[in-house]
Each structure stands twice: as structure tokens, then as C-alpha cells.
N, C-alpha and C positions, 0 to 999 in steps of 0.2 A: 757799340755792343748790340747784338741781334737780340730782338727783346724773347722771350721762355716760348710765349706762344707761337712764334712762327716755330722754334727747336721742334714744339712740341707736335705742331702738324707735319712739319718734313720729315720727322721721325715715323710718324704715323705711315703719312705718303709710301718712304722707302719699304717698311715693311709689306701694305698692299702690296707694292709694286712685286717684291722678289713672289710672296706668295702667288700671286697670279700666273707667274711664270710658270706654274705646273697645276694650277686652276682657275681657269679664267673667270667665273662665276663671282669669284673672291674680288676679281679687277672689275665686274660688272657692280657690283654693293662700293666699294670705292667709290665711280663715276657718279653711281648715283648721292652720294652721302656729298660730294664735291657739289655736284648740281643742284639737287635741292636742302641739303642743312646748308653746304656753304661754309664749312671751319675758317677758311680763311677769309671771310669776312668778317670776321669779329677779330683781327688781327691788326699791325699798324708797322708792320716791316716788309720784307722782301715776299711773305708769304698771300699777301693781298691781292698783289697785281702778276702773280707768276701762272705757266698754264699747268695748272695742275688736271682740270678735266682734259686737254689735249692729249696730254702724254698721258695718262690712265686709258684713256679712251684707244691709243694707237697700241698700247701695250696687250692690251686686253683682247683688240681683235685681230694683235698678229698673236697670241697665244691660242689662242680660239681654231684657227689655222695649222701652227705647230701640233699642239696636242689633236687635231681632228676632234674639236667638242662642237664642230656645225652641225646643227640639226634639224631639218627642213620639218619644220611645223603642218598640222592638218590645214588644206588650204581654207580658206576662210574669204567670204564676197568683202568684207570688211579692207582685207589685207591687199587686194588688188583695185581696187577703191584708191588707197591711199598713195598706191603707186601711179595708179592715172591721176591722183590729183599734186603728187610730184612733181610728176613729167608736166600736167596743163602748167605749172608754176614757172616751170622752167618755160615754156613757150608764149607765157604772161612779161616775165620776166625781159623775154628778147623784142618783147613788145613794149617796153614798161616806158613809162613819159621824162624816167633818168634814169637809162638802161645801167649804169654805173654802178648808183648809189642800192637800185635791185639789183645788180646782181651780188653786191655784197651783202646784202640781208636772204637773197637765196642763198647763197653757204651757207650763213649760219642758222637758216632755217633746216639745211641737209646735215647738219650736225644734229639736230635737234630730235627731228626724225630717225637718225642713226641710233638712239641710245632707245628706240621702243622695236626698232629691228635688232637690234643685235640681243634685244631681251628676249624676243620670239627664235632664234636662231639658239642662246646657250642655256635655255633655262627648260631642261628638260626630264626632270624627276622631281619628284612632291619636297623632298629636302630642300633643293635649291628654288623651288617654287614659293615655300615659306617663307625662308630667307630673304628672297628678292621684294615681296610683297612687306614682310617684316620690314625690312631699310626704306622702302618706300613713303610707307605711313607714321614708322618713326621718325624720319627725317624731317617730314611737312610738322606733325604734330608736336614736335620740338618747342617750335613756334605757338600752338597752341597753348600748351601747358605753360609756357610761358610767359605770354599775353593774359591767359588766365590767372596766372597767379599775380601780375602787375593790376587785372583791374580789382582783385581782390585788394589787395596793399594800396589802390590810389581813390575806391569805390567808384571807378568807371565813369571818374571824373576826364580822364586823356584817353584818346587814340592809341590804338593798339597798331604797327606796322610790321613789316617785316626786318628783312636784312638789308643793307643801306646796296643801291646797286645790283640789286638780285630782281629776277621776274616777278618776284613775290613781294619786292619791297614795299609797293603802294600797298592801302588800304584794300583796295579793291583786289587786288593780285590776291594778297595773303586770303583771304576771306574764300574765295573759292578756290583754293589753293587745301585750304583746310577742309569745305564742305567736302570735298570727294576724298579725301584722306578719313574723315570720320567714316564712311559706310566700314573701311578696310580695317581700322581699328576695331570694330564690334565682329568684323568674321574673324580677327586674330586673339579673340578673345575666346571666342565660343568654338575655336580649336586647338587653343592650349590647357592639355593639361597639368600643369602645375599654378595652383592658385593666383599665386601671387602675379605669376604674368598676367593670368586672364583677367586678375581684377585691375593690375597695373593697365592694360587697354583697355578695358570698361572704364574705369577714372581718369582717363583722358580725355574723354567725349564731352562734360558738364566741363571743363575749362575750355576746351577748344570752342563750345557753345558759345562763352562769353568774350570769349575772342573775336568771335565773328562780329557779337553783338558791337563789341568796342571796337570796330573799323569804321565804324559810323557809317559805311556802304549801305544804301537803301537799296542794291540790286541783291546782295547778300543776305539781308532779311528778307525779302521776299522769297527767294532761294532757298534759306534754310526751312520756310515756312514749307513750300510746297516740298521738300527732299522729307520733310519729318512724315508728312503725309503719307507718300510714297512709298517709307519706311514702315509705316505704321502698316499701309497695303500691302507690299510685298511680301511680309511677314507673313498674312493670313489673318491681320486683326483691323478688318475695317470700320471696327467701331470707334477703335483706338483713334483712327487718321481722321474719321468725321469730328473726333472730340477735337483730336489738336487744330484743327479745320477752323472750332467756332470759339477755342480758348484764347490759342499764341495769340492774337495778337492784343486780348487781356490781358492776360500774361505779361507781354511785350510791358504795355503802358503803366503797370503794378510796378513791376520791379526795375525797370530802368531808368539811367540816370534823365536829369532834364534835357540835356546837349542832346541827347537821342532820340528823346522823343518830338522835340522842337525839328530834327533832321529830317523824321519820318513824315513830318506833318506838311511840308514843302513838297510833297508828291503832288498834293489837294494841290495845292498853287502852282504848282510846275513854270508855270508862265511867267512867273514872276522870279523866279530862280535861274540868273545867269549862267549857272552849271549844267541844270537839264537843259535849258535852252541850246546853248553850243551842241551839246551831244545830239538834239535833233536836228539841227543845221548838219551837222557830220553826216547822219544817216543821209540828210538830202544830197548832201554831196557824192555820196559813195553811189547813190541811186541813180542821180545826175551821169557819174562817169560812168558808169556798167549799161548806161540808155546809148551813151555815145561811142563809145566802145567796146566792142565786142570781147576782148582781150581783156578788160578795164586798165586801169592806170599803171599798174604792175605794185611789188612793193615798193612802200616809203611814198607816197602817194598822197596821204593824207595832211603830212606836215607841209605838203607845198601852197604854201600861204596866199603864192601871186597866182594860183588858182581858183580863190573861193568867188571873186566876184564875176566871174566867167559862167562858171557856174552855178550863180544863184545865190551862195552864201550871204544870207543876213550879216555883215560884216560889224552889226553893233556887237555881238559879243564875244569877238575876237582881237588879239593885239600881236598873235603871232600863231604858229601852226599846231596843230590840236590833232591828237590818235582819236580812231575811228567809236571808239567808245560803245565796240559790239562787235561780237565772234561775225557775225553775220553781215553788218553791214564791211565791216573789214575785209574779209573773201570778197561779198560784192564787189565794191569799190577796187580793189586791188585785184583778182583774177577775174570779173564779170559775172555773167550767170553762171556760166561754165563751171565757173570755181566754185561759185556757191552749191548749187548742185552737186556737183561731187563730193563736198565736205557733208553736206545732209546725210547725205545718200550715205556717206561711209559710217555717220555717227550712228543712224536708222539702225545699218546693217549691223555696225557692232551691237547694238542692241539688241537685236533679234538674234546673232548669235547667242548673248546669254541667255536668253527666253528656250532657247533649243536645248543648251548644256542643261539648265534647270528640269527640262521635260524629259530629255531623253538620258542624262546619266546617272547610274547607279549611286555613285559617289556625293554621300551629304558635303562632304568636302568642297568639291567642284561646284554643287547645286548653289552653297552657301557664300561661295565665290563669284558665282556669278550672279545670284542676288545684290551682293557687296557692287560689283561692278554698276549693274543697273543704278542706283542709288547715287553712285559717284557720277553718273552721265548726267542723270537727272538735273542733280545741284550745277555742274557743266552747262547744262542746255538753259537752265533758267536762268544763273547768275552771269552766265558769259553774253547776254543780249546787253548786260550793261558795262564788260570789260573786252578791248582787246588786246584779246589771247588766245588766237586763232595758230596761225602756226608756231608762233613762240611760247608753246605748252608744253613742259615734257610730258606731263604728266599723264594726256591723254593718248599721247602715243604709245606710251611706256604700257598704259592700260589697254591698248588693243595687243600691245604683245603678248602681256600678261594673259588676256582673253585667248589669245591664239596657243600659249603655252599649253595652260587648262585642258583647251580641249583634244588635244595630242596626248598630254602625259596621262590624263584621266579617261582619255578615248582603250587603250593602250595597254592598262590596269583593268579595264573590263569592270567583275567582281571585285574590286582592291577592299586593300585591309580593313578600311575604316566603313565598309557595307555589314552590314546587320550578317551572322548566319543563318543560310535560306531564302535569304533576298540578294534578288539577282535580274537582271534587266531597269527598267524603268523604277524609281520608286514610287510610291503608292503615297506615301503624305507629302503633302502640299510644303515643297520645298521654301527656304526662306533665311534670311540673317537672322539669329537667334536661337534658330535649332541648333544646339551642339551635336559635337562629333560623335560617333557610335565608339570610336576608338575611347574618348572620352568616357563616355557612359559605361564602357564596359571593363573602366580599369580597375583590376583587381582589389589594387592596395586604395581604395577609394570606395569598395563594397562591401556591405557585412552580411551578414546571413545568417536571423534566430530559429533555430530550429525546437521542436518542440517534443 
């Protein structure tokens, strides 16, 4: 007997599918809800191991074709960036030390990449812009809310993970998986307005907090430390970031459990701790091949075991092949300087994109947007030195889409709906996460007015 839950996701599936077929956008929230919530991971029949991202994915972007819903995005230094760092992968690749075993992880690296291109290509009006960003942050924060509400029921006595076989499953995946999901939570908050949504994403943020907290990842509290800061700056309240500066990590030592704070405390010793130890054997390693190779080792590099003593590897705290345990030493190691360079350079430049949309567009919408972005690169750049999740991220690709949408459909809008009346060009207050929507502000059935 096919147990209710696969019925229930094929059921699910067929419908995306037929809808898509006359709006592709509908097939893009699909791939992504497949990608990162994952339904059929919580499943135990036919519905577990079948390709449901493939066939969304090919549906979608021959729909995309059929209907003519392609639409060439504002170009962006970001977005040609990640195309020469592509293509270097592919020429890493042809170089790689088991040109095989990479270039089967280049595919599925150009799968990966596809689902943050073909977000910049269909998502091009504020309706489907919300929507896309909506499934995004609900899909990761899934897991938050529900990590949070397990360390509540266990008092944050167990480990928080994700889904079993997903990018996100380790501790360390989920945890910054979730940090860049929270910035986009608090902008979908402070641009709905119906209550209940906006408080429904604001109340996801203090679970999803303790979710991080319970990954016991010591890259992900330092992470959320600096991202809170960040957040507190971006806003425009720097007094707020120097508090959380000198409280979190009181804070931290007050309220949580022992398991956590005995984990944090092993940073001071590091030397002594088999775990950090390897991961900076790893960094030497990957520094080691990018010195000898110019190309470096290509992907899948890291796990080749009967390379560590060639190159230098401390071989006491190893028993078998170990991931690179860093966005950055991972690029090293695996496409050389080359690689590493152009992944910088593109994360920089998306960054300084949002710094631009924040300065130069009208739209609190877009400004708050790309606040939200900054914030998620942020928790990205500091918690990714201690996982890697370099190209097998969707999430930050998906975010430079997203960022390249932005600045098209709100480039485009000029004056759009949600600008104050009478303002027009640049805005004049210091944009930020937190500021609500004007559209917001100025809804009718939400105003009163005593007259006298």
C-alpha cells in the first residue's frame, strides 16, 4: 500500500505541474519549496528517492519559453561575475585531480546555479517578487519554527538538525541556512499588511534564534552575533548594535543550556579539540593545492584521503576524508586563487549592489529589500568560513537573482505605488529593515481621523 504522505505530495506535485504550464513562476515556488522545505523528505515510499526538483525544474523552463515569460534582468557586475566563475569551474574541472568524480559535482553544481538564474530571468513584477521571496524564507524557516518549538519541549537539552540527506541536514548547514532566511522574514513582515502575516514573520525570528542556538555550531553563534550587529547598523540604530556588541554573549552564557556553553568554551582551547583541529589541517590542505596548482585540485578534492600526507596533513586527526570546512578554503582548494577571487569579488559586488538600490531607489520596498539581502550575505560571509557551502548553496544564488530582479522591476516602477506622495527620485530617510511600507502606512481601513 503507497503510504497517505507520498499520495499526498504527488498530489501536491501534479497540481504545480499542470499550473505552471500557463505560469511558470507557480513552477519556480514549486522547485524551490522541493529544494529547500524538501516534502519528500519527511516521507518513506516512492516519494523520497523520486526526481521531483528535475522534472519541476525542466517543466518550468520550457514553460518559461512557451509562454515568453524570459526576461532579461538590469545587468549587474555581480551576475557576470558568477558566470566567469562558472565557466573558471568548468576549466578547474577539466583540470581536476579525478576529472570524473568533478565533473559529476560540476553538474550538479550547474543545477544549482540554474534555480538563481532562472529566478532573475521569470520573476519580474512586485507580485511575483513577494511570492518568490515569501516561499524562500518560509521554506528554510519551516525548520526554524520547528527546531524552536523542539528546544522549547526538550529545554535545549538535544541538537537541533535539519532534514536527513538535504544540504541543510547537518547542524552547521541548517544554522546558516536559517541566518540569511531571518533578515527576509523581518522585510516580509514590515511589508504585509494584514496583521496577522506580519506578526506571523516577526514570531518566527526568536524560534528560528534558538534553533541556531541548538545546532551547537560555534561558526553560527559567532555569525548570528555579528549579523544581529549588522542588523542593529543597517537599521540606523547604532547604539542598539554596540549594546548587542557587549550583551550577546551574556546573554548567550544566562540563558543556555550547559551542552552549549561547554561547546563555546572549546574555541579558548581549540588545540585541544580534534574537530577544530582537522578543519585547520583542511584549510592547510586547500592552501597547500591552490600553491601547487594553479587550477587547484578541481571538485571532490578534499575527500582524497591518500593525499593528505603529500601534502602536509597532520594525519593524527584523521581516519578517512574530511569537506573543506570553509566557503573559502573550499574555492581555494578546489578552483585556486582564480576561483577564490571571483567568488569574493562577486559576493563584494552583490553587495555593493544592494548599497546602490538602498541609495538610489525610490521604493521603501526595494530599499528594505535590499537591506534584508545585506544582512543575509553578512550571516553568509561570517558563518560560511566555518561550513562548506560554496557552490552547493542555493540559496545564495537564488539571492543574487532575487537582487537582480529588484533592481529591474523597481528600476522600471520608477515613482511606484508604495513612494510616499510628492517624493520622487532618491529617498531622503535613511533606508533600512524595519521601516514599513508607505503602502502600509497609508492603508485606509487601518486610519482614523478625530476631527474637532
Amino acid at each position: 500500500m503507497v503510504p497517505i504522505r507520498d499520495l499526498l505530495i504527488a498530489g501536491f506535485f501534479a497540481v504545480g505541474v499542470v499550473a505552471t504550464l500557463r505560469r511558470p513562476y507557480i513552477g519556480l515556488c514549486v522547485w524551490m519549496i522541493f529544494t529547500y522545505l524538501a516534502p519528500h523528505h519527511f516521507t518513506w515510499g516512492f516519494a523520497y528517492t523520486f526526481s521531483w526538483v528535475m522534472i519541476i525544474a525542466v517543466v518550468t523552463m520550457g514553460s518559461m519559453v512557451l509562454n515568453n515569460a524570459v526576461r532579461m534582468p538590469q545587468p549587474l557586475t555581480s551576475t557576470y561575475l558568477l558566470g566567469a566563475l562558472v565557466l573558471w569551474a568548468g576549466v578547474t574541472t577539466a583540470a581536476a585531480f579525478d576529472p570524473q568524480a568533478a565533473l559529476t559535482a560540476y553538474i550538479d553544481a550547474l543545477k544549482i546555479v540554474t534555480l538563481g538564474i532562472v529566478t532573475m530571468l521569470l520573476v519580474d513584477d512586485t507580485f511575483k517578487f513577494r511570492v518568490v521571496v515569501s516561499v524562500l524564507a518560509g521554506s528554510i524557516l519551516f525548520f526554524g519554527v520547528k527546531g524552536g518549538l523542539f528546544v522549547l519541549a526538550t529545554g535545549g537539552n538535544y541538537m537541533v538538525f535539519g532534514p536527513p540527506e538535504h544540504f541543510m541536514g547537518a547542524n552547521n548547514g541548517l544554522a546558516i541556512a536559517l541566518l540569511m532566511a531571518m533578515p527576509l522574514a523581518w522585510f516580509l513582515g514590515t511589508e504585509a499588511q494584514n496583521r496577522w502575516v506580519r506578526w506571523g514573520w516577526f514570531a518566527s525570528i526568536p524560534f528560528t534564534i534558538l534553533s541556531i542556538l541548538s545546532t551547537y555550531s560555534r561558526g553560527a553563534v559567532l555569525a548570528l552575533g555579528c549579523t544581529a550587529i549588522y542588523w542593529a547598523i543597517a537599521s540606523g540604530r547604532k547604539k542598539l548594535g554596540f549594546g548587542i556588541l557587549a550583551l550577546f554573549p551574556a546573554a548567550l552564557f544566562l540563558f543556555m543550556p550547559d551542552q552549549l556553553i561547554e561547546r563555546m568554551e572549546t574555541i579558548e582551547n581549540y588545540q585541544q579539540d580534534p574537530s577544530a583541529m582537522s578543519r585547520i589541517e583542511m584549510w592547510k590542505f586547500g592552501f597547500e593545492i591552490a600553491k601547487s596548482h594553479p587550477f587547484g585540485g578541481g571538485f571532490e578534492v578534499f575527500p582524497m584521503y591518500h593525499l593528505y600526507d603529500e601534502y602536509g596533513v597532520n594525519m593524527e586527526y584523521f581516519e578517512s576524508g574530511k569537506t573543506a570546512h570553509s566557503i573559502y578554503f573550499e574555492m581555494l582548494g578546489q578552483h585556486g586563487f582564480v576561483g577564490l577571487a571571483l567568488f569574493l569579488a562577486m559576493g563584494v559586488s552583490l553587495f555593493m549592489a544592494c548599497s546602490r538600490i538602498r541609495r538610489r531607489y525610490a521604493s521603501v520596498t526595494a530599499q528594505n529589500f535590499a537591506a534584508a539581502a545585506q544582512i543575509s550575505l553578512v550571516g553568509y560571509a561570517v558563518g560560511g568560513a566555518f561550513v562548506n557551502k560554496a557552490f552547493y548553496w542555493p540559496i545564495t544564488f537564488q539571492l543574487l537573482g532575487l537582487v537582480a530582479a529588484a533592481a529591474t522591476i523597481f528600476a522600471h516602477a520608477g515613482a511606484s505605488a508604495d513612494v510616499p506622495s510628492g517624493q520622487t527620485g532618491r529617498a531622503k530617510a535613511r533606508p533600512g529593515v524595519g521601516r514599513p511600507s508607505p503602502a502600509r502606512r497609508r492603508n485606509p481601513a487601518r486610519q482614523t481621523t478625530t476631527r474637532g
